[in-house]
C-alpha positions in Angstrom: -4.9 -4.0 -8.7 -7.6 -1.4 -9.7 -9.3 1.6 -8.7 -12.7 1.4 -6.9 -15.2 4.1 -6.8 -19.1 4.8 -5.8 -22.0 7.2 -5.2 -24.9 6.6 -4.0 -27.3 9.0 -4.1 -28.7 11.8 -6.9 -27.1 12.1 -10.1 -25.2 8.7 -9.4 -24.1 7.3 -12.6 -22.4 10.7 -14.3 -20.4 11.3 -10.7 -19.3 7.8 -11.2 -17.9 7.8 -14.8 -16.1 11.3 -13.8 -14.2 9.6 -11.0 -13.2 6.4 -13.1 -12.2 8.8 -15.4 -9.5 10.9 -13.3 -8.5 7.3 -11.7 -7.8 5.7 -14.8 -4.5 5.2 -13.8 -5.4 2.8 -11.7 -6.6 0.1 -14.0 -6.7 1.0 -17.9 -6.7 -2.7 -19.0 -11.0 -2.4 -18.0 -13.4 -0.9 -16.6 -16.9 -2.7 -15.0 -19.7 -0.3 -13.7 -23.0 -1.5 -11.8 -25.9 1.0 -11.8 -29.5 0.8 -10.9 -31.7 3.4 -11.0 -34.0 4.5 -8.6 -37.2 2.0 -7.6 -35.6 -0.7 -10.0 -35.3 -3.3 -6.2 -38.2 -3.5 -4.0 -35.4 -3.6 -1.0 -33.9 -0.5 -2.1 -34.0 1.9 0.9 -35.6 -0.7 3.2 -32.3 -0.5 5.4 -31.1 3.1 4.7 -34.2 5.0 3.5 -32.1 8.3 4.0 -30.3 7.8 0.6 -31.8 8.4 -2.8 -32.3 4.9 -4.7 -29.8 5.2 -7.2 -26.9 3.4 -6.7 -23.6 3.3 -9.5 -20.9 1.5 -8.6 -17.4 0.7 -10.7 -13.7 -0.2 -10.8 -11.2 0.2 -13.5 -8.9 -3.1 -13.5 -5.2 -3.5 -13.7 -4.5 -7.0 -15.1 -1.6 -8.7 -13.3 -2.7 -12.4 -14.3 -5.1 -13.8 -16.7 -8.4 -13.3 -14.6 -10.6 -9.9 -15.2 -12.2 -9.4 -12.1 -16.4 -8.8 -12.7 -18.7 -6.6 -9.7 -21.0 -9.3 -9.7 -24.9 -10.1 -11.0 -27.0 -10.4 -7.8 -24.3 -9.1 -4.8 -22.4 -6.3 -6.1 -18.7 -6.4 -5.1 -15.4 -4.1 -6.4 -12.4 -5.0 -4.7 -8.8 -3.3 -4.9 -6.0 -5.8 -3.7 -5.9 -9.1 -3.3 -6.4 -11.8 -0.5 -3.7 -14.0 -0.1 -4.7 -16.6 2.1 -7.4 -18.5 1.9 -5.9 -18.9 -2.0 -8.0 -17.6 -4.5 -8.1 -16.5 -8.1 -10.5 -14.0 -6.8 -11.1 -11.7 -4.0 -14.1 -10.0 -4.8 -15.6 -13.8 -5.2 -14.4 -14.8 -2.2 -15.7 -12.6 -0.5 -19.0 -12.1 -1.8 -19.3 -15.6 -0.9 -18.2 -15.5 2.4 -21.0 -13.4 3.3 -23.5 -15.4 1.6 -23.2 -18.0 3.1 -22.1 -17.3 6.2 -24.1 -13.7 6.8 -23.1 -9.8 6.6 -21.3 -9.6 10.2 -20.1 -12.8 10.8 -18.2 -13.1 7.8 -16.5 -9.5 7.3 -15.2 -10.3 11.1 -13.8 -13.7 9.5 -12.4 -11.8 6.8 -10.2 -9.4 9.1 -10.0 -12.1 11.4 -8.7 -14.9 9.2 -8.0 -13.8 5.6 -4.3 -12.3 5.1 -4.5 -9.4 2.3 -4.3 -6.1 0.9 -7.8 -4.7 0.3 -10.2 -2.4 0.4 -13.3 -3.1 -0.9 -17.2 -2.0 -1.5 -20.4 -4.3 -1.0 -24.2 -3.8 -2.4 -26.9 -6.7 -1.2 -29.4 -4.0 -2.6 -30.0 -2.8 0.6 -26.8 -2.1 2.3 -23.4 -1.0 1.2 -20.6 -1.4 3.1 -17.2 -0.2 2.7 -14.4 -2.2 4.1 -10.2 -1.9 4.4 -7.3 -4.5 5.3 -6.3 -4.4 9.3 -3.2 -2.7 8.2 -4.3 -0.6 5.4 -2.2 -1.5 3.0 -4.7 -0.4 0.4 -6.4 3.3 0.8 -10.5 4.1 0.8 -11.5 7.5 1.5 -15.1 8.2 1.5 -17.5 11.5 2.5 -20.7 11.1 4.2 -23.3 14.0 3.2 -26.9 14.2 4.2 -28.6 12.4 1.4 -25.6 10.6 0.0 -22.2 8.7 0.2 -19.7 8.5 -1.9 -16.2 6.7 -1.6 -13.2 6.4 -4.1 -9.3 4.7 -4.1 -7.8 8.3 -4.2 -8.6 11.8 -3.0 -9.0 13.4 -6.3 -11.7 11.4 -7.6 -13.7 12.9 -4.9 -12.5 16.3 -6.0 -13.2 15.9 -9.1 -17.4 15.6 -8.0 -16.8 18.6 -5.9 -16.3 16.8 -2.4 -13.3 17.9 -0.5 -13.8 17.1 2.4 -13.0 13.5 2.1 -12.0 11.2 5.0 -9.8 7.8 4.9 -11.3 4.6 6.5 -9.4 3.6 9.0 -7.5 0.1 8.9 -9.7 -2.9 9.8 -12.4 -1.1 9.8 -16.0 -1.1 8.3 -18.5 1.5 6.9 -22.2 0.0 6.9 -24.7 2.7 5.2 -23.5 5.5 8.0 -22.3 3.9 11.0 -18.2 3.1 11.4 -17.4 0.0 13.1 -14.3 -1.3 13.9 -13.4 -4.5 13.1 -9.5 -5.7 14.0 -6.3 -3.9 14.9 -2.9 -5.0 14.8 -0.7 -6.6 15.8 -2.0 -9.0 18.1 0.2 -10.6 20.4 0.3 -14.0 20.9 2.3 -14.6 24.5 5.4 -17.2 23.0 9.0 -17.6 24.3 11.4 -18.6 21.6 15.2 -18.2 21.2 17.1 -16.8 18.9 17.0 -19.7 17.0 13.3 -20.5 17.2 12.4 -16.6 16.2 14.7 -16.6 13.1 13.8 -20.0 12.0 9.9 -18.5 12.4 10.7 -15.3 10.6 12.5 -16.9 7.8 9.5 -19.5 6.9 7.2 -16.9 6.9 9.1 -14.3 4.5 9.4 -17.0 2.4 5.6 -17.7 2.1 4.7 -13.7 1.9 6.8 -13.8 -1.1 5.8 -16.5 -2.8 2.1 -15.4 -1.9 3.3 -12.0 -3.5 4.7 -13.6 -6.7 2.2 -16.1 -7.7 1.8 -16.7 -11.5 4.9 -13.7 -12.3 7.4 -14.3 -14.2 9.1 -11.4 -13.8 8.7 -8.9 -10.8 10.1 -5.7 -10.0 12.0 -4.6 -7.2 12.7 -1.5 -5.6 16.3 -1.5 -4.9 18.7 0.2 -2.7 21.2 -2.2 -2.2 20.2 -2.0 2.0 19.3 -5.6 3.7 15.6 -5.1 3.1 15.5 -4.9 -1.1 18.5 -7.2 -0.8 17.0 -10.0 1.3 12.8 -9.6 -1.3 15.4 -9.9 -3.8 17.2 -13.1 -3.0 13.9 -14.4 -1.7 11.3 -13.4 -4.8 14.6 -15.3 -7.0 13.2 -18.8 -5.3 10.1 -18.2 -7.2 10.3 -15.7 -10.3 12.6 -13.6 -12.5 13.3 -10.4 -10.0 14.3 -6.9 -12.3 16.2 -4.9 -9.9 15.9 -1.2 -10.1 17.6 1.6 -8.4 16.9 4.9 -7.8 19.5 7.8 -6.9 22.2 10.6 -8.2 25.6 10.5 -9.3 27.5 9.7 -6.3 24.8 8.4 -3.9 24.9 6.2 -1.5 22.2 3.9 -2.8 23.5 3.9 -6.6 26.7 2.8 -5.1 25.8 0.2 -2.5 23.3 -1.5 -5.0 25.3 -1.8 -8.0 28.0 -3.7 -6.1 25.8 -5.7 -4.3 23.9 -6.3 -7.1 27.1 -7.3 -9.1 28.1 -10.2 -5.6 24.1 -11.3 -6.4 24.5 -12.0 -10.6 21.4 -9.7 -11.0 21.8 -6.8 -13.6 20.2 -3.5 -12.0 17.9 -1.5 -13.9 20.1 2.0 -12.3 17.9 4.8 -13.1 20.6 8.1 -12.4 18.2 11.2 -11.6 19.6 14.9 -11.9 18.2 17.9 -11.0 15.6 18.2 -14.4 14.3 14.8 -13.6 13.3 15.8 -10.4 11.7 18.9 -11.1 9.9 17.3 -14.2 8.7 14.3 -11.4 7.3 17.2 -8.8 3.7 17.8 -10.2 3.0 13.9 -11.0 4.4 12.9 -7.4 2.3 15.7 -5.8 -1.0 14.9 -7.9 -0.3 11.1 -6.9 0.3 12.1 -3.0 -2.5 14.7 -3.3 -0.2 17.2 -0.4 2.4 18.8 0.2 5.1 17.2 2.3 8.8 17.2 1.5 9.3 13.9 3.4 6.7 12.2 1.5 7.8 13.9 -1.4 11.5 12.4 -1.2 10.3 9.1 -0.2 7.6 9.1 -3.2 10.1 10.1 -5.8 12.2 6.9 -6.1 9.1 4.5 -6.0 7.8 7.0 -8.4 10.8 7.1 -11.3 11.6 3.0 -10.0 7.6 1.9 -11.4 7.9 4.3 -14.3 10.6 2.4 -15.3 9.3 -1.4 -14.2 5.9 -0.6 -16.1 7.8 0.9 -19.3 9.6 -3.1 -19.0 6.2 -4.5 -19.0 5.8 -5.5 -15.7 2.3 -4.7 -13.6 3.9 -5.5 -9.8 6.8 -4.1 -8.0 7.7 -5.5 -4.3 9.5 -3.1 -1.9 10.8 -3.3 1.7 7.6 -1.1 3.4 7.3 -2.0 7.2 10.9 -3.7 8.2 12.0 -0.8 9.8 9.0 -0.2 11.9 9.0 -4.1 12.8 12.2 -4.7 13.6 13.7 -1.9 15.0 15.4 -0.1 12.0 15.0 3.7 13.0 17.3 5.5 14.7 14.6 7.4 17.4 14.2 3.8 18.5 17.4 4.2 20.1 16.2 6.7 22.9 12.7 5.1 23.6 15.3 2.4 24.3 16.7 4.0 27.0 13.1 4.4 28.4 12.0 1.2 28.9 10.9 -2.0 26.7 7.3 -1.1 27.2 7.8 2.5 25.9 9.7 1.0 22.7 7.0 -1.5 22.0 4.2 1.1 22.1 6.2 3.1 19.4 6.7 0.0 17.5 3.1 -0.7 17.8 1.8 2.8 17.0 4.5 3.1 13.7 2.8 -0.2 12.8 -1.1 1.6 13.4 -0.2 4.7 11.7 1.4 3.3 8.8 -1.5 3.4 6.3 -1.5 7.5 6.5 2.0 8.3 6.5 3.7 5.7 4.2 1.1 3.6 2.4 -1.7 5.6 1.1 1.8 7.5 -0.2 3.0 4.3 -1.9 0.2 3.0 -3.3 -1.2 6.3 -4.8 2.9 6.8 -6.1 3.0 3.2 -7.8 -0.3 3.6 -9.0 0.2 6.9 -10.5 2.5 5.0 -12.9 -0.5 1.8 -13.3 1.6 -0.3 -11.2 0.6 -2.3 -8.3 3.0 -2.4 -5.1 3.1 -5.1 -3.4 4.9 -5.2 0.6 5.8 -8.8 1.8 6.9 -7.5 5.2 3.3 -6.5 5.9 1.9 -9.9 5.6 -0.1 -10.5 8.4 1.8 -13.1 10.0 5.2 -11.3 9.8 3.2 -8.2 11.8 1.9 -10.6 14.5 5.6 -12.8 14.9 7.5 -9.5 15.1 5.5 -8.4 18.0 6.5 -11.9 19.6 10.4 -10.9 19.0 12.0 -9.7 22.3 13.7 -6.4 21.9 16.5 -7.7 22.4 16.9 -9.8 19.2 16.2 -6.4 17.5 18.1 -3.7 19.3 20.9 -4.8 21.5 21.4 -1.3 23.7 20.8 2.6 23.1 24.0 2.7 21.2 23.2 0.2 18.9 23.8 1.4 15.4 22.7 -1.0 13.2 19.9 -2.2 14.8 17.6 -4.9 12.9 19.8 -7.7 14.1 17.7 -10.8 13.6 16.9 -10.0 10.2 20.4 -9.0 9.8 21.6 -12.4 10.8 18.8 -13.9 9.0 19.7 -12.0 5.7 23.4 -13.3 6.3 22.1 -17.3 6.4 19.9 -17.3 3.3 23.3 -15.1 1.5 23.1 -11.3 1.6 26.5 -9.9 1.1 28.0 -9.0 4.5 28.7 -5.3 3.5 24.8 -5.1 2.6 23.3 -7.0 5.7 25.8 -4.8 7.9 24.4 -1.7 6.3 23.6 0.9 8.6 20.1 2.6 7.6 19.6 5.1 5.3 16.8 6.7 4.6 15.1 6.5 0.7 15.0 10.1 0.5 18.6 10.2 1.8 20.3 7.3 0.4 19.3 8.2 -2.8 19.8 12.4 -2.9 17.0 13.5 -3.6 16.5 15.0 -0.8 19.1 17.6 -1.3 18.1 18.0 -4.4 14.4 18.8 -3.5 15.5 21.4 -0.8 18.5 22.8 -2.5 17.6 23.2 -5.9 13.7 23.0 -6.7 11.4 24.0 -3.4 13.1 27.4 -2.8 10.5 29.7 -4.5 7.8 26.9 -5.2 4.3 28.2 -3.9 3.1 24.7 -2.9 0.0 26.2 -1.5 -1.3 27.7 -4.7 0.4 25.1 -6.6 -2.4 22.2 -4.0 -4.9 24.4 -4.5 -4.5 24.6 -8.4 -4.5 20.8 -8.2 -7.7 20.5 -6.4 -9.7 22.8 -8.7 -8.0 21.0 -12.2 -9.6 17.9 -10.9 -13.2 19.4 -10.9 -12.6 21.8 -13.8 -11.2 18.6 -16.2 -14.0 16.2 -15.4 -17.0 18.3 -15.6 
């Protein structure tokens, strides 16, 4: 939805407009900035005299609906992402009066605790500021903690761009007050239930449904990333119940994705968007990818590229949100190394379950976001909805991987896909990798990394950042 960014400390106000700058991206419908100046409160520094009194604080805004979203005149709030449940036209409102009225700790606990969203946000009472992120940090929030100031921003670069590289993320459902981290919720939770099959799919399929709709509110046209495998397949039958979904599809001549998705998209009625990348695309998408992931990884780099080329394309269309199948895999059993912790034990395979779940903000979703947002588009991931997290975890194995031979694995979902009328060549699809399915892959290792100096090529990157904005 935006970019968020902040310093507090000397010199606030110019490091502030720098790092809006280099993350305009992120929201170039408007920007809102809050900035006092030092001595302008009498509570400023009462609760954290080691920081200088000025204070600026801003977001640039990505318009998805008809609401600008405002910091605020006596509580200054900028929030990136939304909150989904309670309803609400707006986050940053909600909660800014949350903690009014029911104080500072009790109600950011009641906002991990109770409110389902992707978020990361920053709160000023004149006295305190607090830095916060979703329990399954869907939305990214790095942050450096000097001596006499802190400053915090959506992406890395913003932060290299005021000289600071030395960043750190906050962690998932977890809470920065002035200088002190606490941690606030983890998940999944699980609740102890016994369903059958029935029961569980009957479960899963309600709440999909309501993560989607959530997800679509007020759209009337949404993009999908589309592979043609059951995940895209099923967000897309789904997001149909409620808005106009715009298929798009990533991949080269001859790969697996291209082919899959244009015949199931064909049994579906739904016109892809095929977007058919060579090896000049690919090259030419390298240094955008690699500013918007800020490293150098070639995994991240293959997975990046079609959610890269896929919002390029949705936000060329006009459209602000894109939905993808993030976090299906890691909830229901969809990799293959699942297969040998299966032969270890159920205990063994829900801890890797649960740890894919806790470490999915560093290796896939701060990559996502950044990627989408790189193209000022907003990705949005029903399967992360916090419901679907904590009913997964309440799925026996079973329903999800029937044996250490098991090649398909996902089977509830499968069968769940099947009942609400994903083709049975799609819902049977074994997995495939995005970086895979859609050759880009081979064409990254084959054809465009041999001879690429990524290192000085990173730490080039760094350095433009702070040369540009000074």
């Amino acid at each position: 939805m935006c970019a968020i960014a902040g310093f507090i400390g000397k010199g606030a106000l110019p490091k502030l407009l720098k790092m809006l700058r280099i993350l305009e991206h992120r929201g170039p419908d408007a920007t809102r900035i809050y900035y006092k100046r030092p001595n302008a409160s009498k509570k400023t520094g009462s609760k954290s005299p080691k920081f200088n009194g000025e204070v600026a604080i801003g977001h640039n805004i990505l318009i998805t609906d008809e609401r600008t979203p405002h910091l605020g005149n006596q509580d200054i709030i900028a929030c990136d992402g939304r909150i989904y449940n309670p309803r609400t036209e707006s986050a940053s409102k909600l909660i800014s009066d949350s903690i009014r009225e029911y104080g500072l700790m009790e109600a950011l606990q009641m906002i991990m605790d109770k409110f389902d969203g992707d978020y990361s946000f920053a709160f000023f009472d004149g006295e305190n500021i607090i830095l916060a992120r979703d329990p399954i940090g869907v939305k990214p929030l790095y942050y450096k903690l000097g001596k006499d100031f802190i400053a915090f921003a959506s992406e890395r670069k913003a932060l290299w761009g005021i000289g600071i590289q030395d960043t750190k993320r906050l962690p998932p459902g977890t809470i920065l007050i002035n200088n002190k981290l606490i941690r606030l919720k983890r998940l999944p939770e699980k609740v102890k239930a016994k369903w059958d099959y029935d029961t569980a799919k009957e479960k899963l399929e309600e709440a999909l449904k309501k993560a989607v709709k959530e997800r679509t509110r007020k759209l009337k046209k949404v993009g999908i990333l589309f592979s043609g495998g059951v995940d895209s397949t099923l967000l897309t039958l789904l997001a149909e119940k409620y808005t106009k979904p715009i298929l798009y599809t990533v991949g080269s001549r001859g790969s697996q994705d291209l082919i899959f998705a244009e015949r199931a998209a064909q049994e579906l009625g739904i016109e892809p968007r095929i977007i058919e990348v060579n090896v000049k695309m690919v090259k030419d998408a390298l240094k955008p990818v690699l500013a918007a992931i800020e490293e150098f990884n070639v995994m991240k780099i293959g997975v990046a590229m079609p959610l890269y080329f896929a919002s390029k394309a949705a936000h060329a269309d006009g459209l602000q949100v894109i939905l993808s199948g993030q976090g299906a895999d890691e909830l229901f059993g969809g990799y293959h190394r699942y297969l040998q912790l299966y032969k270890e034990g159920e205990n063994k395979l829900v801890e890797a379950f649960k740890a894919d779940i806790q470490n999915m903000h560093h290796i896939n979703l701060e990559r996502d976001d950044a990627t989408a947002m790189a193209t000022s588009t907003e990705l949005r991931v029903p399967f992360l909805n916090k419901e679907i997290i904590n009913l997964s975890f309440n799925i026996p194995i079973d329903y999800k991987i029937k044996g250490s031979d098991d090649s398909l694995r996902k089977h509830i979902l499968r069968d769940l896909a099947l009942e609400i009328g994903v083709p049975a060549f799609i819902a049977r699809r074994p997995k495939k990798a995005a970086q895979y399915g859609s050759g880009i892959d081979k064409i990254l290792r084959k054809r465009i990394l041999p001879g690429f100096d990524h290192e000085s090529h990173m730490k080039d990157l760094r350095m433009e950042f702070y040369k540009g904005y000074q």
